[in-house]
N, CA and C atoms as a LAMMPS dump frame, in Angstrom:
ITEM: TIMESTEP
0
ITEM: NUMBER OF ATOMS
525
ITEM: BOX BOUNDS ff ff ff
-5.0000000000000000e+02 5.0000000000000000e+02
-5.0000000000000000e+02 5.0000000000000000e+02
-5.0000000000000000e+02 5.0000000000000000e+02
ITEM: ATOMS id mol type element x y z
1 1 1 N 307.725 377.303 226.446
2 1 2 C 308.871 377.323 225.567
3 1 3 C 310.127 376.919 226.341
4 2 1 N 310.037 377.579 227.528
5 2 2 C 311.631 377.258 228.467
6 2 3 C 311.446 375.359 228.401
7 3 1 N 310.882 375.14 228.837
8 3 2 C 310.491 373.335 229.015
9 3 3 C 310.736 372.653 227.534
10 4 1 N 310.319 373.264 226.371
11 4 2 C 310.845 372.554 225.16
12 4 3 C 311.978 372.609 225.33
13 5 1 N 312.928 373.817 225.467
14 5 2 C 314.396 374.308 225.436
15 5 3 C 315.201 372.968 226.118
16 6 1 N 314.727 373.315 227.237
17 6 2 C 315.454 372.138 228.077
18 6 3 C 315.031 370.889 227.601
19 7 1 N 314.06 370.102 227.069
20 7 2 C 313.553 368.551 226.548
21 7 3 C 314.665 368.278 225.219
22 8 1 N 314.684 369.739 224.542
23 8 2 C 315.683 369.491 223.173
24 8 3 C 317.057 369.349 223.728
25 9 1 N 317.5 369.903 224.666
26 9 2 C 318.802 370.227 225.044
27 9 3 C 318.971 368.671 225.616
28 10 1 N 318.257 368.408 226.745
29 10 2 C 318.366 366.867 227.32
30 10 3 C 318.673 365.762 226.552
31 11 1 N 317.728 365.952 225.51
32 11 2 C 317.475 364.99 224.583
33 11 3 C 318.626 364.669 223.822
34 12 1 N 319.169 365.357 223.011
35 12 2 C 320.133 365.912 222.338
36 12 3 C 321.698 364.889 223.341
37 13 1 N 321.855 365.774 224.144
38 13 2 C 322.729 364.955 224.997
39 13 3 C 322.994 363.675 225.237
40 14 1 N 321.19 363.065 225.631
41 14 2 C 321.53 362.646 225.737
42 14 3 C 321.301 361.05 224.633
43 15 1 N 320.833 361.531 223.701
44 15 2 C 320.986 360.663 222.731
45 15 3 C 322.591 360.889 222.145
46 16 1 N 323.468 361.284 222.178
47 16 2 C 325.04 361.033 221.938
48 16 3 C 325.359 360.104 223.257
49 17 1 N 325.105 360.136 223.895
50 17 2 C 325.369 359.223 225.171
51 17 3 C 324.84 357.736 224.594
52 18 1 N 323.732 357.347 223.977
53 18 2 C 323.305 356.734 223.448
54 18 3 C 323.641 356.396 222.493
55 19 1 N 324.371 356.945 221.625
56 19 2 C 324.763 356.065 220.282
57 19 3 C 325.507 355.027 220.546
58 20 1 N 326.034 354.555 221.526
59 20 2 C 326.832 353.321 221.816
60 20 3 C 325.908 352.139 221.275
61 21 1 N 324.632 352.367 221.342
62 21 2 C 323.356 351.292 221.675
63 21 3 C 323.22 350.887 219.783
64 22 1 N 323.619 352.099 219.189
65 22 2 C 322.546 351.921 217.551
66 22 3 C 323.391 350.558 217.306
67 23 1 N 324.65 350.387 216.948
68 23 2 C 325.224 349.104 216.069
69 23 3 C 325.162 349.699 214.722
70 24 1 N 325.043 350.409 214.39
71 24 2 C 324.471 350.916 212.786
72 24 3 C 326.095 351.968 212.663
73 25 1 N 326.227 351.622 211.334
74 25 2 C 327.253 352.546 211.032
75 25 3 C 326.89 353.375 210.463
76 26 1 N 327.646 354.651 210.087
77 26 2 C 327.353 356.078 209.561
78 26 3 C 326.72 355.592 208.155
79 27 1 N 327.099 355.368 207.62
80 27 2 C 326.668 354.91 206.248
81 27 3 C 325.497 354.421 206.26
82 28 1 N 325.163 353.317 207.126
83 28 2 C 323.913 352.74 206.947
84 28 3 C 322.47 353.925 207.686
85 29 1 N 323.216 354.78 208.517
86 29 2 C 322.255 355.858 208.856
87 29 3 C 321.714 356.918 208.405
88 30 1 N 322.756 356.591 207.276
89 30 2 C 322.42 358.419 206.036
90 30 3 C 323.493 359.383 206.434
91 31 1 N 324.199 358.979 206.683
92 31 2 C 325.103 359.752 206.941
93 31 3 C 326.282 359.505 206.043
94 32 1 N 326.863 360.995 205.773
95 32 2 C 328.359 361.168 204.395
96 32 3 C 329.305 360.762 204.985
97 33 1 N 329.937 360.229 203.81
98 33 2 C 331.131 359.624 204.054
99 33 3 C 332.461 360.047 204.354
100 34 1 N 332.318 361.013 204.923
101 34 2 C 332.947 361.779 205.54
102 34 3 C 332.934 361.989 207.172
103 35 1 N 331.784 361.341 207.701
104 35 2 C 331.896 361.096 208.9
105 35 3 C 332.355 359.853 209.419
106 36 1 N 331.808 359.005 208.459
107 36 2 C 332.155 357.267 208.269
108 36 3 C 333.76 357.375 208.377
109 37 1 N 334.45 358.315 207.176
110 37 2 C 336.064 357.99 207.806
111 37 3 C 336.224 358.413 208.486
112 38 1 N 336.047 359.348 209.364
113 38 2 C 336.569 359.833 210.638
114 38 3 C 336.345 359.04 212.196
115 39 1 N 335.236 357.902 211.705
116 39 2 C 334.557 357.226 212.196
117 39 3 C 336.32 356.119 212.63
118 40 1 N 336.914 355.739 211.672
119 40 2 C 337.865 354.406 211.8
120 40 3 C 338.631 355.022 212.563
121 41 1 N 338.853 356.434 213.499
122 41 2 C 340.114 356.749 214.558
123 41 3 C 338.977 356.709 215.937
124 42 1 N 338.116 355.96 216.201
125 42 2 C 337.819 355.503 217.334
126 42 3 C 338.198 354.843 217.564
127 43 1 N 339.029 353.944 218.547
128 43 2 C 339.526 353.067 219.112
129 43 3 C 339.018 352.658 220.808
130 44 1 N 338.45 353.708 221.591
131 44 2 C 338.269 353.255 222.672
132 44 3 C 336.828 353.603 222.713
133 45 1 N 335.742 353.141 222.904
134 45 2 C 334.792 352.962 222.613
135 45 3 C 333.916 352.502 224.489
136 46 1 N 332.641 353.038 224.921
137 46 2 C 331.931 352.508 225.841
138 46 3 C 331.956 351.181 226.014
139 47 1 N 332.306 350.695 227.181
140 47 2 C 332.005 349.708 227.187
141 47 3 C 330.227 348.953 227.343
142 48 1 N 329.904 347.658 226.726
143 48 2 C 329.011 347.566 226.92
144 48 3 C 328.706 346.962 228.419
145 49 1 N 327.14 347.14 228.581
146 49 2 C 326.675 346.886 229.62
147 49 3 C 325.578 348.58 230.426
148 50 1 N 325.226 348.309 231.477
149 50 2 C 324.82 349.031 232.014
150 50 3 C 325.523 350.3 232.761
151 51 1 N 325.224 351.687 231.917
152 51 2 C 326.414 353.213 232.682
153 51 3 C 324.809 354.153 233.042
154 52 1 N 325.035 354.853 234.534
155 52 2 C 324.402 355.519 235.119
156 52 3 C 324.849 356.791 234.277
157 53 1 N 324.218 357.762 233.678
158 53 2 C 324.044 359.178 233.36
159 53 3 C 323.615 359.938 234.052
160 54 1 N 324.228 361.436 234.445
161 54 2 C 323.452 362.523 234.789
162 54 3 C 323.994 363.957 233.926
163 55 1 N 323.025 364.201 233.25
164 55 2 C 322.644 365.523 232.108
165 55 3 C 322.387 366.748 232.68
166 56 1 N 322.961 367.657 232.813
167 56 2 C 323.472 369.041 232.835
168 56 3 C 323.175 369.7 231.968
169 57 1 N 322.706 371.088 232.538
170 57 2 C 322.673 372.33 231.095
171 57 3 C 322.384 373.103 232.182
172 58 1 N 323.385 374.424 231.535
173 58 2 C 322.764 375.591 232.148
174 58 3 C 321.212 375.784 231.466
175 59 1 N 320.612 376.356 232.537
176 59 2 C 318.893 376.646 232.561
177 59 3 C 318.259 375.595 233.2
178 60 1 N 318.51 374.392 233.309
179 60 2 C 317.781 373.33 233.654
180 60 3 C 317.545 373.12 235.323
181 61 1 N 316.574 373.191 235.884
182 61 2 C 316.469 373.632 237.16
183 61 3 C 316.963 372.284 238.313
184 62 1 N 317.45 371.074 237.604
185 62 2 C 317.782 369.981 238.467
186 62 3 C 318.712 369.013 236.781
187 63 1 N 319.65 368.114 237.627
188 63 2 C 319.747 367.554 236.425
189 63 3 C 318.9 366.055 236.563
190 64 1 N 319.141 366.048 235.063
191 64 2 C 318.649 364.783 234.379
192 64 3 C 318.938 363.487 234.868
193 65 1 N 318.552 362.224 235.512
194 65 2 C 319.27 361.336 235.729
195 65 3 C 318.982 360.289 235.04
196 66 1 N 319.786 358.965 234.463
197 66 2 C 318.818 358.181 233.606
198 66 3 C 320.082 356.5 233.93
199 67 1 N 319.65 355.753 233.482
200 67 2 C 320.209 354.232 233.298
201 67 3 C 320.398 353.888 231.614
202 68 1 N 320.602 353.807 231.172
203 68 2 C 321.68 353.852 229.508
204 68 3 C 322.079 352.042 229.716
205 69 1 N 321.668 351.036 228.762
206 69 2 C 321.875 349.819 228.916
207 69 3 C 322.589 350.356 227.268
208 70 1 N 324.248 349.894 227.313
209 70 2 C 324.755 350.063 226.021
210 70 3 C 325.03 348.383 225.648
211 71 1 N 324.926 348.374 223.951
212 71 2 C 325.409 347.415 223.796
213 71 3 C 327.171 347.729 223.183
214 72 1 N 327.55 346.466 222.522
215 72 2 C 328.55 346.297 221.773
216 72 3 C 328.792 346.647 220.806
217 73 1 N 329.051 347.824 220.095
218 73 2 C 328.823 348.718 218.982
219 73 3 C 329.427 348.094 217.403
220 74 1 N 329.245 347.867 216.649
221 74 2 C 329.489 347.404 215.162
222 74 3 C 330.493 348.042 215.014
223 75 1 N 331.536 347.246 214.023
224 75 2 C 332.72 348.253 213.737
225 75 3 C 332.26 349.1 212.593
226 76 1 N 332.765 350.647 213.078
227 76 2 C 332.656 351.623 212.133
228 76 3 C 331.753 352.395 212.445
229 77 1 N 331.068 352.077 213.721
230 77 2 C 330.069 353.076 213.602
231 77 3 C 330.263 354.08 215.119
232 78 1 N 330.017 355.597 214.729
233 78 2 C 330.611 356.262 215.858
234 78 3 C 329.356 355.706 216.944
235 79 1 N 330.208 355.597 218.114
236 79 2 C 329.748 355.127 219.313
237 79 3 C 329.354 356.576 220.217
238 80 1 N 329.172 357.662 219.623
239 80 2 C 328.687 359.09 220.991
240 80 3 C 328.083 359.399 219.882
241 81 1 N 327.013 358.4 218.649
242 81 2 C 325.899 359.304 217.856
243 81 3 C 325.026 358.585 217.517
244 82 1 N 323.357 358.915 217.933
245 82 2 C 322.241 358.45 217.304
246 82 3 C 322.263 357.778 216.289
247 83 1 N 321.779 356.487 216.359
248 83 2 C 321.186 356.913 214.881
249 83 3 C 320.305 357.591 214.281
250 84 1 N 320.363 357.777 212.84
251 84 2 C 319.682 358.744 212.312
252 84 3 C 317.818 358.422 211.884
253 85 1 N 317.31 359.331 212.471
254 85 2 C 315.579 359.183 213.035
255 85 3 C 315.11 359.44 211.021
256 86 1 N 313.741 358.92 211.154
257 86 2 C 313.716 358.444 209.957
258 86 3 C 313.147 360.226 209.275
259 87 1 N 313.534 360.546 208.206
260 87 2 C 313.2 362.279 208.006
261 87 3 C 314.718 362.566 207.962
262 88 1 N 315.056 362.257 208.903
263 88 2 C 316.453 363.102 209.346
264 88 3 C 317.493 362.984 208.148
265 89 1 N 318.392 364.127 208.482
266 89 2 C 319.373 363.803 207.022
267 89 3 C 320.522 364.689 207.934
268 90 1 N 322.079 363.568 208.543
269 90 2 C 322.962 364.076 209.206
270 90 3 C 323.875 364.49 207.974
271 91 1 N 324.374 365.739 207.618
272 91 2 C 325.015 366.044 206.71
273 91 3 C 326.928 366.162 207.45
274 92 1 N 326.712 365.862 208.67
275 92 2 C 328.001 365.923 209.088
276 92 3 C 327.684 365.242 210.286
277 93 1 N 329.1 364.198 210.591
278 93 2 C 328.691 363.149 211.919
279 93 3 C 330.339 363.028 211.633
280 94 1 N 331.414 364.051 212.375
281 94 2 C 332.456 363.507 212.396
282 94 3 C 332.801 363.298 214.11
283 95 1 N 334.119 362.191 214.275
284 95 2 C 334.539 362.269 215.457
285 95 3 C 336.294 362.028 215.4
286 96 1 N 336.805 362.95 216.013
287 96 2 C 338.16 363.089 215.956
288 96 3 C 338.818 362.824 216.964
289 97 1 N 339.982 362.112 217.204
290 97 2 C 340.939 361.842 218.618
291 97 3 C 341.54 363.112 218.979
292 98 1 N 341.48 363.64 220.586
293 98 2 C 341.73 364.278 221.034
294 98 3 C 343.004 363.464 222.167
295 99 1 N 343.503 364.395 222.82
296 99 2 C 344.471 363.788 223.729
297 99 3 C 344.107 363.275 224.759
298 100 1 N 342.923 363.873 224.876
299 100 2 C 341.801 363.268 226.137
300 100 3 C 340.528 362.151 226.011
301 101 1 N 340.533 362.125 224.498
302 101 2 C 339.202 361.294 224.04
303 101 3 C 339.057 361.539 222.602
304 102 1 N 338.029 362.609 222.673
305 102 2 C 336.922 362.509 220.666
306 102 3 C 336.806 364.329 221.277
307 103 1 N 336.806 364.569 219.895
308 103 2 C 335.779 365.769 219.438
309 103 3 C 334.938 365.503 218.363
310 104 1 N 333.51 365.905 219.096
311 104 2 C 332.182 365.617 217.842
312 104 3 C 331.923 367.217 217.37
313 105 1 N 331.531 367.074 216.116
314 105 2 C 330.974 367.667 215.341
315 105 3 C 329.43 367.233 214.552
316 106 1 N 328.49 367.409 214.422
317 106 2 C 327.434 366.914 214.039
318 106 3 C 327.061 367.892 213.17
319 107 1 N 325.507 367.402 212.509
320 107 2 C 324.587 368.66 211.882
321 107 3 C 323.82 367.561 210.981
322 108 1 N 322.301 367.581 211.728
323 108 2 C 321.464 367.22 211.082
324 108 3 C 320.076 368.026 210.986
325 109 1 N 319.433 367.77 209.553
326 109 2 C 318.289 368.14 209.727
327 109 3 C 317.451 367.387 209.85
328 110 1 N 316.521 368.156 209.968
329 110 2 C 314.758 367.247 209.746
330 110 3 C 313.415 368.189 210.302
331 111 1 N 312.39 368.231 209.345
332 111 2 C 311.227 369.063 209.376
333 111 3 C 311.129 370.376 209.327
334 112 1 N 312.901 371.123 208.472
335 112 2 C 313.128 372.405 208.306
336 112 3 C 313.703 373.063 209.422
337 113 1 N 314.192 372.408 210.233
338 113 2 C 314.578 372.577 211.525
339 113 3 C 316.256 372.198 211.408
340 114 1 N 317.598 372.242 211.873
341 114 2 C 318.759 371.844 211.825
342 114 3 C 319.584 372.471 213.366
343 115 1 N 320.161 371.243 213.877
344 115 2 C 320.645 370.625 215.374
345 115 3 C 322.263 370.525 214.438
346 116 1 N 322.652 371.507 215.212
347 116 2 C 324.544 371.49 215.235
348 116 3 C 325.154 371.081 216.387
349 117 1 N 325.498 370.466 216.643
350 117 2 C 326.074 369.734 218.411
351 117 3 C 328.047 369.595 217.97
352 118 1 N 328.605 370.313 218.89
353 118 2 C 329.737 369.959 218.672
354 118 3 C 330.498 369.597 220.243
355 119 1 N 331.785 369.416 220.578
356 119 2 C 331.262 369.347 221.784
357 119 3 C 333.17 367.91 222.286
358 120 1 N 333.205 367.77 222.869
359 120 2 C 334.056 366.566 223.862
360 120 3 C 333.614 365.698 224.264
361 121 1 N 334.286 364.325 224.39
362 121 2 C 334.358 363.474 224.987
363 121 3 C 335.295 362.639 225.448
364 122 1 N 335.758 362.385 226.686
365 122 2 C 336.884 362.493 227.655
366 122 3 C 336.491 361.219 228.335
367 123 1 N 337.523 359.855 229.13
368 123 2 C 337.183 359.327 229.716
369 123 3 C 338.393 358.272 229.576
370 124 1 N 337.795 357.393 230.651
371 124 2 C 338.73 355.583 230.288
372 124 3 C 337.858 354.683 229.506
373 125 1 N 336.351 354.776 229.5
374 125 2 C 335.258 354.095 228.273
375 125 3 C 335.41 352.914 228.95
376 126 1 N 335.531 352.958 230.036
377 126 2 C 335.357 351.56 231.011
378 126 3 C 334.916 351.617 232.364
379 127 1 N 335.002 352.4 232.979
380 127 2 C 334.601 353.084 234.368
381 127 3 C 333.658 354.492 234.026
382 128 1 N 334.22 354.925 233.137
383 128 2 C 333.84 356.324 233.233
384 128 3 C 334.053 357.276 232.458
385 129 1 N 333.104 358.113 231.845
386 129 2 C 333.224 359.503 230.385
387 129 3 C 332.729 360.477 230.739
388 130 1 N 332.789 361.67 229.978
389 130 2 C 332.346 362.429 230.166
390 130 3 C 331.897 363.251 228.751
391 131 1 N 330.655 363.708 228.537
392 131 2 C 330.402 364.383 227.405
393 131 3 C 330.274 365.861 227.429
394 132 1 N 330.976 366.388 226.872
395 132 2 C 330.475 368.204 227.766
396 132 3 C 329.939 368.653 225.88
397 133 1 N 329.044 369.359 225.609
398 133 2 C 328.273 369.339 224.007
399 133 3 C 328.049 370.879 224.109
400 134 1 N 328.02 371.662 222.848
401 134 2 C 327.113 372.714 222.49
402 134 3 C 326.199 372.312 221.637
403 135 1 N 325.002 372.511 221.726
404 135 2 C 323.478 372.27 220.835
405 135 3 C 323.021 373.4 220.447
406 136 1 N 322.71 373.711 218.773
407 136 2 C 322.441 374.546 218.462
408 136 3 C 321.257 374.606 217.598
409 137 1 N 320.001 374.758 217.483
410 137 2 C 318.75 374.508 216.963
411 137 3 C 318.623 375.729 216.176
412 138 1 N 318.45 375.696 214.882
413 138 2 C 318.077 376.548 214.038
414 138 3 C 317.074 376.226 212.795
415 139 1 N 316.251 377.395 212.458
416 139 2 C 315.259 377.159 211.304
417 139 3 C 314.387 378.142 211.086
418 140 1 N 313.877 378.575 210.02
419 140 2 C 313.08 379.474 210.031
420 140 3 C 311.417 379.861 211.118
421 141 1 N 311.469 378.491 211.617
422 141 2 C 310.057 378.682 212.472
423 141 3 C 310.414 378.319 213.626
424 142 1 N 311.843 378.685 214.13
425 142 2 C 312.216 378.712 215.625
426 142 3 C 312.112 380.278 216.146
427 143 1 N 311.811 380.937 217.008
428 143 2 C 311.869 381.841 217.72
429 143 3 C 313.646 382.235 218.213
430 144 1 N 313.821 383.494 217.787
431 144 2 C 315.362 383.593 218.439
432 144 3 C 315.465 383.317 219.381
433 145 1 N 314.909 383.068 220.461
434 145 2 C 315.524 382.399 222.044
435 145 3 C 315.201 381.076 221.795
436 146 1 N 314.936 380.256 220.876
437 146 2 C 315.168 379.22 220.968
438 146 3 C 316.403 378.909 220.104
439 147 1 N 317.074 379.388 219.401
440 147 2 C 318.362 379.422 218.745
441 147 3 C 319.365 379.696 219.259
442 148 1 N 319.353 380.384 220.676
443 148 2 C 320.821 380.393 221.429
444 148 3 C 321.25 379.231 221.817
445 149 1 N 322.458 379.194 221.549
446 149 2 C 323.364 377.797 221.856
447 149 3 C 323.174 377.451 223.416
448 150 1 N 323.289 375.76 223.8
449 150 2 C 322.91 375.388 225.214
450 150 3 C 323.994 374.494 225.065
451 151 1 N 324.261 374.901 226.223
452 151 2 C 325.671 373.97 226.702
453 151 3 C 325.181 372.713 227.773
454 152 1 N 325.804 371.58 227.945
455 152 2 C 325.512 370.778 228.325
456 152 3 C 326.54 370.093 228.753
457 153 1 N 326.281 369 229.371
458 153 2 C 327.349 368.094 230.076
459 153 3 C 326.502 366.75 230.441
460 154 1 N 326.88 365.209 229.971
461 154 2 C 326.866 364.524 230.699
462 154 3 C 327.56 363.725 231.493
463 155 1 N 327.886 363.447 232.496
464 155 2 C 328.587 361.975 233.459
465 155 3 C 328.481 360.932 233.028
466 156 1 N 329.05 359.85 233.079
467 156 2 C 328.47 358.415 232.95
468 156 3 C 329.554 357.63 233.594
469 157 1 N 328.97 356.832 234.372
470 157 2 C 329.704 355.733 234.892
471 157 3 C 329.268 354.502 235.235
472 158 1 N 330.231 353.672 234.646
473 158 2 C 329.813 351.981 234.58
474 158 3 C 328.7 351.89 235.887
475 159 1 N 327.745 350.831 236.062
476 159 2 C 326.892 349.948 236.679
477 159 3 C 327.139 348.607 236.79
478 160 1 N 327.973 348.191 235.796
479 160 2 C 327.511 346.43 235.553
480 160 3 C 327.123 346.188 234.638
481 161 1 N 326.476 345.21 234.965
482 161 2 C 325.741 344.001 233.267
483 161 3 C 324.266 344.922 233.597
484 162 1 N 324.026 344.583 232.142
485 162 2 C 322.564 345.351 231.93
486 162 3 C 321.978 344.216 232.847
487 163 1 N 321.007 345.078 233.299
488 163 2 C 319.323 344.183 234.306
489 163 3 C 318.867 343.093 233.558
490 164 1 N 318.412 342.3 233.683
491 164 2 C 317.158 341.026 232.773
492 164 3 C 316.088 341.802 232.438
493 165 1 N 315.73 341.887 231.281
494 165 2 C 314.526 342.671 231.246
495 165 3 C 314.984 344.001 230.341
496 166 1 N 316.082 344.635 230.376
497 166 2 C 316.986 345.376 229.349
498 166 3 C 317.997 345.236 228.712
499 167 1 N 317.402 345.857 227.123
500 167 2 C 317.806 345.343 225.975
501 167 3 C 319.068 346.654 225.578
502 168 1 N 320.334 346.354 224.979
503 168 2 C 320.85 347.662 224.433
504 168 3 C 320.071 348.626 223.828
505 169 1 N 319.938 349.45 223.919
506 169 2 C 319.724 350.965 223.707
507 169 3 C 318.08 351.408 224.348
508 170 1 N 318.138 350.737 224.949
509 170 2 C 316.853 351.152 226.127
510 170 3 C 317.412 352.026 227.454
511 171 1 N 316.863 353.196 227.774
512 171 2 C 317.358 354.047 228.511
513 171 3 C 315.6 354.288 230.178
514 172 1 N 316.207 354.327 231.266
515 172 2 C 315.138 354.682 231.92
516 172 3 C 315.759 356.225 232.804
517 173 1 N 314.65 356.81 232.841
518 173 2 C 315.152 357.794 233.581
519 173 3 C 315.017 358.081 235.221
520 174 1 N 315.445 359.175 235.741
521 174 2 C 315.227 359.256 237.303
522 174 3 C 315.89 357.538 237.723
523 175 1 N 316.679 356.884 237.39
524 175 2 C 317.568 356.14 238.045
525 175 3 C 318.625 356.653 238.514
């Protein structure tokens, strides 16, 4: 169970790190339109190309390290969120300007299960961000220790041009 904890928590992370890659806007992901407008006060956005990640959480006995090839994101669509996996239904995907960056708010379900992630994002979106998230997994066939909130953090900082051989939103890990 501790090893799911941490795979959801990772995961989670670091697929917001990843939404730079979808191109898909809120709308076209299933997502209300209510995240879609909150969506048009992004202005500084990842740059594309290749950013080194390392994923944090308390409990996790080492962190996460991974290579994140982002592309050039579509206008309108938040750039720190998945797209939405097919089942899934995000009933909230907002992102708001902070003085430092974005505040996310999320909440999707899927398979009776529902992921609340709220959380910061801070940076220049050209050198360098930072995501610090709370993840919150709830549902009737979760176990209460799997419902305590996990805090998280990722790094990211530019690399360069993606490698030959990687495509936007392809991620490798232990890089």
């Amino acid at each position: 169970m501790y090893a799911n904890r941490m795979i959801l928590m990772a995961a989670s992370a670091s697929l917001l790190a990843l939404g730079a890659c979808s191109g898909k806007s809120d709308h076209a992901a299933g997502n209300t339109a209510a995240g879609t407008d909150a969506v048009a006060a992004v202005s500084k956005m990842p740059k594309a190309g290749l950013w080194k990640m390392t994923v944090t959480a308390a409990g996790m006995p080492q962190p996460v390290k991974m290579e994140v090839c982002m592309g050039e994101p579509a206008a309108g669509s938040n750039p720190f969120a998945p797209p939405a996996q097919p089942g899934q239904n995000c009933s909230k995907n907002l992102v708001s300007p902070t003085a430092s960056g974005y505040a996310i708010d999320m909440e999707c379900a899927s398979n009776g299960m529902t992921m609340a992630i709220a959380g910061t994002v801070s940076g220049d979106f050209a050198s360098s961000y930072r995501t610090e998230l709370t993840t919150k997994m709830s549902g009737p066939n979760l176990p209460p220790a799997a419902q305590t909130p996990i805090k998280s953090s990722v790094e990211s900082t530019y690399a360069g041009a993606c490698p030959a051989g990687m495509k936007p939103g392809e991620s490798r890990q232990g890089a």
